[in-house]
C-alpha positions in Angstrom: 139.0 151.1 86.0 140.5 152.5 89.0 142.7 150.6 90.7 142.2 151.5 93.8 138.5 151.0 93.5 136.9 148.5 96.1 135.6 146.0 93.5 139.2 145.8 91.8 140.8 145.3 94.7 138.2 142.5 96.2 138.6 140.6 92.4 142.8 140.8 93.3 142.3 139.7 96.8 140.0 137.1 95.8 142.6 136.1 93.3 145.4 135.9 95.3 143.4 133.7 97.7 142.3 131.4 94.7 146.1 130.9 93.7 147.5 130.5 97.0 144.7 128.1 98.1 144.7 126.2 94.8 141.3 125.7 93.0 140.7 122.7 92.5 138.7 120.5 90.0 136.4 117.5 90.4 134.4 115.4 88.1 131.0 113.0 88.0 129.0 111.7 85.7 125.4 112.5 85.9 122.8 110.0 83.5 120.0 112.3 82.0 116.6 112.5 83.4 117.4 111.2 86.5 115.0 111.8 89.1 114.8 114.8 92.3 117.0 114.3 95.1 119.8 111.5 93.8 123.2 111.9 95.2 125.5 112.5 92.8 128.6 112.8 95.4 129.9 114.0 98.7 132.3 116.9 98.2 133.7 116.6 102.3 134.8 113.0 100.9 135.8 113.5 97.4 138.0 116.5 98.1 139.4 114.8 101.2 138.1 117.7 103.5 137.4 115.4 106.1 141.2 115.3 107.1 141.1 119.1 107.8 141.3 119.4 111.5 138.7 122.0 112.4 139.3 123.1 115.7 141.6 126.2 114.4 138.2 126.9 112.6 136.5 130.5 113.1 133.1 128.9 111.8 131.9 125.6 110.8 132.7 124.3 107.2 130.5 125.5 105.0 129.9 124.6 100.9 128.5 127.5 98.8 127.3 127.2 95.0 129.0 130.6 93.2 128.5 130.1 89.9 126.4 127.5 87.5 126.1 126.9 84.2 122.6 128.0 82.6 119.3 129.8 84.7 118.1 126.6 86.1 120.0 124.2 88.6 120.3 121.2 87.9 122.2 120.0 91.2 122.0 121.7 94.6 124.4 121.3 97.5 124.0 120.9 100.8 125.7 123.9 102.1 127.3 122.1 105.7 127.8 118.7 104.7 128.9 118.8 100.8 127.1 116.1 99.4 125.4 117.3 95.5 121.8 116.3 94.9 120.2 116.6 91.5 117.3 119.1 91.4 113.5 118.6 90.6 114.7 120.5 87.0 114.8 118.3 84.2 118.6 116.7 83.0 118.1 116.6 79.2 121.1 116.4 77.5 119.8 117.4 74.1 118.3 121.2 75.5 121.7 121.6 77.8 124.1 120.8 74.9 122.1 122.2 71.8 124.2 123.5 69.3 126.8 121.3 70.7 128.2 118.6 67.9 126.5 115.0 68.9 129.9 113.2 68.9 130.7 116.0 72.1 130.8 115.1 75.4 128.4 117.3 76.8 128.9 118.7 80.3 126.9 121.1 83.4 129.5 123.1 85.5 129.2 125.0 88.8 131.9 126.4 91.3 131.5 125.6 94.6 133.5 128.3 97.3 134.9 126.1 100.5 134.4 128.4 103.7 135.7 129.7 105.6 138.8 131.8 104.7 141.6 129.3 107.2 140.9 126.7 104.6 139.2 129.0 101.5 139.2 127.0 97.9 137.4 127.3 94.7 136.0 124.1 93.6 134.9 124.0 89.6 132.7 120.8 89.6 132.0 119.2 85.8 129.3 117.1 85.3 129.7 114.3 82.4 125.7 114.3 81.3 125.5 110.8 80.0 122.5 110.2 77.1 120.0 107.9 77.1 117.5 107.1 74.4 115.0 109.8 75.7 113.9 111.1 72.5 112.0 109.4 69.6 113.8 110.1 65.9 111.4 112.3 63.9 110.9 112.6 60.3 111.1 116.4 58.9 107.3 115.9 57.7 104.5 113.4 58.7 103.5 113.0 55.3 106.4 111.9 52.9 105.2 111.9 49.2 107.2 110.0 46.4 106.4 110.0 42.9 107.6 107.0 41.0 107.1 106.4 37.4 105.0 103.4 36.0 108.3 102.5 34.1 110.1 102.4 37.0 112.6 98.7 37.0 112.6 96.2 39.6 114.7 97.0 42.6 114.6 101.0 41.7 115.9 102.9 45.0 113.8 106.2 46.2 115.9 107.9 49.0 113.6 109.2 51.8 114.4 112.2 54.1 116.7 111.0 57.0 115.1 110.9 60.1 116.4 113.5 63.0 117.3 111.6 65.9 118.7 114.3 69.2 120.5 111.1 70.7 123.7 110.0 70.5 125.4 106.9 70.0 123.7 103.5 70.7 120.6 105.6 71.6 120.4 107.5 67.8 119.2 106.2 65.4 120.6 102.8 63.8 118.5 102.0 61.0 114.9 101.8 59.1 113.0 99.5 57.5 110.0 98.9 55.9 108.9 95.8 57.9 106.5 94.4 54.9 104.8 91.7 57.4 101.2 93.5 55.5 102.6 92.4 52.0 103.8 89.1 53.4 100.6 88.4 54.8 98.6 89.4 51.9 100.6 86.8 49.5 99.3 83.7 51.8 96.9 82.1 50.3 93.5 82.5 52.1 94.9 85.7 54.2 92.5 88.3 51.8 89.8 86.3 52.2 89.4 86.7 55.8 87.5 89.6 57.6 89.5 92.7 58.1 89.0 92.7 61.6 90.7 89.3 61.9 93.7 90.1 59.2 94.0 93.1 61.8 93.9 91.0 65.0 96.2 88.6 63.1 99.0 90.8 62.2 98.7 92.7 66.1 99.4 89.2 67.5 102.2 87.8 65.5 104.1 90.9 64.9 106.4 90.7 67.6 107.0 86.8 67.2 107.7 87.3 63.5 110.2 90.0 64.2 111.7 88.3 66.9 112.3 84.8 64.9 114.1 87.5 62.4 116.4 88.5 64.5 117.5 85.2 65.4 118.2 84.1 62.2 121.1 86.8 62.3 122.7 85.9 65.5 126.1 85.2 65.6 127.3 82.8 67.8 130.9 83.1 67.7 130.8 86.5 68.9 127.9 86.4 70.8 126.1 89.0 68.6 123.1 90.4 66.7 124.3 91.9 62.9 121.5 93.9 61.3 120.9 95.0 57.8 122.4 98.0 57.4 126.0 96.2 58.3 125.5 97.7 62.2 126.6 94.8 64.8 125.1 95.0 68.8 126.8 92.5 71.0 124.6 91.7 74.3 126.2 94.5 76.7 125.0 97.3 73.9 121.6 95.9 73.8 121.6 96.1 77.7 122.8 99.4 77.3 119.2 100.1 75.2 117.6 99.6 78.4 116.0 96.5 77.6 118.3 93.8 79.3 115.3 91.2 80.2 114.4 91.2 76.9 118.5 90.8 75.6 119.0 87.6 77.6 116.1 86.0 76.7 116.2 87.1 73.0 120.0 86.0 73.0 119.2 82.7 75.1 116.7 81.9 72.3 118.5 82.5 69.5 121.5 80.4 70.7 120.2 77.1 71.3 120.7 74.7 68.5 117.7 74.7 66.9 117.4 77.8 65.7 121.2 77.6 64.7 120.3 74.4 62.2 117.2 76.1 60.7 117.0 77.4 57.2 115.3 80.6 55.7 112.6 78.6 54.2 111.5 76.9 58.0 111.8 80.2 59.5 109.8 81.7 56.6 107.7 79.0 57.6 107.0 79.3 60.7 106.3 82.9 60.6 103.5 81.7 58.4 102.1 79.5 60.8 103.1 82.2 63.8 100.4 84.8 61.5 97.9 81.8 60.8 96.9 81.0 64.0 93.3 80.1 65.0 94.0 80.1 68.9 94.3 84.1 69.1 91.5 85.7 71.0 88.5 87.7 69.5 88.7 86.0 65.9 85.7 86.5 64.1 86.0 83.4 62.2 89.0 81.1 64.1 87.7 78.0 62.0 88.2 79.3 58.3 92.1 79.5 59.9 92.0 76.5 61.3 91.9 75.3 57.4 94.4 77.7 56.0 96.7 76.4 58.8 97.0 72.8 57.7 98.3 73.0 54.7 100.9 75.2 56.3 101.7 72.8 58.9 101.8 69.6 56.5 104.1 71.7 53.7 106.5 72.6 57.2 106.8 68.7 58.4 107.7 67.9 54.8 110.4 70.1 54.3 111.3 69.3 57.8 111.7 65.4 56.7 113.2 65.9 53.5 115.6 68.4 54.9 117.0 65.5 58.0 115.6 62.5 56.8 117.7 60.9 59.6 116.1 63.4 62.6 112.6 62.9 62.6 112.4 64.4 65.9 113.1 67.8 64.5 109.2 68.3 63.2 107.4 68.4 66.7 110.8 70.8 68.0 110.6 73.2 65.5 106.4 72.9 65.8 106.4 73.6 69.5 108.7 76.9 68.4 104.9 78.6 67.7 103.8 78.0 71.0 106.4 79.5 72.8 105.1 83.2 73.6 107.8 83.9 76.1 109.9 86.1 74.6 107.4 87.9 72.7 105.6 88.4 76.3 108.6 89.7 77.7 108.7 92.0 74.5 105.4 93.8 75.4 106.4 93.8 79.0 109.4 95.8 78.0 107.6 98.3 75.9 104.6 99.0 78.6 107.5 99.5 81.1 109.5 101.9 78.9 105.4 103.2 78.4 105.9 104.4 82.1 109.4 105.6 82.2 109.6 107.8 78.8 107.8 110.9 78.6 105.0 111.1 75.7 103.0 108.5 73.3 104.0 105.5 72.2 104.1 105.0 68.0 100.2 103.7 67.3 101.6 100.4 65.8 103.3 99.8 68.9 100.0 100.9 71.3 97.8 98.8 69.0 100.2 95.4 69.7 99.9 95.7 73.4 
């Protein structure tokens, strides 16, 4: 190059300004997929610019965006008052970072030139893009075939493909079962006999209050949290953090009262049974033939129940009024219509089909 060139001298002049100025660094922390138009911060503040006097000033303050990371910006600035907006361009985390190891802290950064020259710095701006649980794990196929042999021995173990899940952390995935409430519900006596469309209606309505009386059963109360099978442990703050805090408290307020702290696997077993046999759920076909398969439910529970505390026979109608207590299960759906509206894409059938 030659040095005497007039784009090798502006790059050392512009230099020499940088240095003697002092660039200068700031930091925020920008959640994904927030919306257009959010202030992020307020550079004039942050970088203490206020306390510049300005009447020595040639022209008024001015902010300009130099460089940014990527072809679409994410933030804009206002160029005379320094305060950072987010764009109408999407924040996703998993597309800015890709390639990026999960356990990275993923980060957008711009440089921001401070005019004019009487008080000229280079500001590098980083913004921390926090993840949420935007992004639904996927299997590699839809269809996942296993071959197991007629010989096969009880409790045999068939791996299946792990599940891809973009997000990190809390927000990837945790664990999966197979939730056999369909094989539970076929071993009650009775269940088989009734019209699919009620074994259907059945299973829609009690699904949630089945699952959530699980998850009370592994409440800690010591520590004030929620172990699951796979040896993971939430406490109440992580759940909140899986944007579902309504549904947290009362799930935790539940599962901490006494009552569910006395009860054995073979009430809660139970009264899941009596949750799924329930005559009272709307658009039965038949609601009498389980008004009979109920009772024999209900008298086996109050025996147990009596045998278990002969010296609390106030513990039957408790634990009985337990089934009629939709709350939580309410809130449940609640929850899921509302993260309906705020996550782009379908919802899993199973889950559509319960609301």
């Amino acid at each position: 190059m030659d040095l005497l060139s007039g784009t090798y001298i502006f790059a050392v002049l512009l230099a020499c300004v940088v240095f003697q100025s002092g660039a200068q660094e700031k930091n925020y922390t920008v959640r994904e997929e927030m919306p257009e138009n959010v202030l992020i911060g307020d550079l004039l503040k942050d970088l203490n610019l206020s306390l510049i006097p300005d009447k020595s000033l040639t022209t008024p303050m001015q902010f300009k965006l130099v460089y940014k990371t990527g072809d679409v910006p994410l933030i804009r600035i206002e160029e005379g008052t320094g305060e950072i907006f987010t764009t109408g361009a999407r924040i996703d985390r998993e597309k800015l970072c890709a390639g990026v190891l999960v356990d990275t802290r993923c980060f957008y950064e711009v440089e921001v030139a401070v005019l004019p020259d009487e008080i000229f710095r280079l500001v590098k701006i980083r913004f921390l893009i926090e993840d949420i649980n935007d992004n639904a794990p996927l299997f590699p196929a839809t269809v996942i075939n296993i071959s197991i042999p007629e010989n096969s021995a009880i409790n045999s173990r068939y791996a299946l493909p792990a599940a891809i899940d973009p997000d990190i952390g809390i927000n990837g995935v945790q664990n999966y079962q197979l939730i056999k409430i369909v094989e539970f519900a076929k071993r009650l006596p009775g269940f088989t006999g009734l019209t699919i469309a009620d074994q259907i209606t059945l299973l829609k309505a009690a699904c949630l209050d089945i699952l959530i009386l699980r998850i009370c059963t592994r409440y800690t109360p010591e520590q004030d949290t929620m172990p699951f099978s796979d040896g993971l442990t939430l406490n109440r703050t992580q759940m909140h953090n899986a944007r579902i805090r309504l549904l947290t408290d009362l799930v935790f307020t539940f599962a901490s009262q006494p009552l569910h702290l006395e009860m054995d696997d073979t009430e809660t077993g139970l009264l899941s049974t009596i949750c799924l046999i329930c005559g009272d759920c709307q658009d039965l076909e038949e609601p009498t033939k389980l008004d009979k398969l109920q009772e024999p439910l209900l008298e086996a529970l109050k025996i147990y129940i009596r045998k278990r505390r002969p010296s609390k026979p106030h513990m039957v109608p408790k634990i009985l009024m337990k089934i009629t207590d939709h709350s939580i299960s309410a809130k449940g759906a609640e929850s899921v219509i509302t993260l309906k509206m705020e996550i782009s894409g379908s919802m899993p059938p199973l889950i559509q089909e319960m609301l």
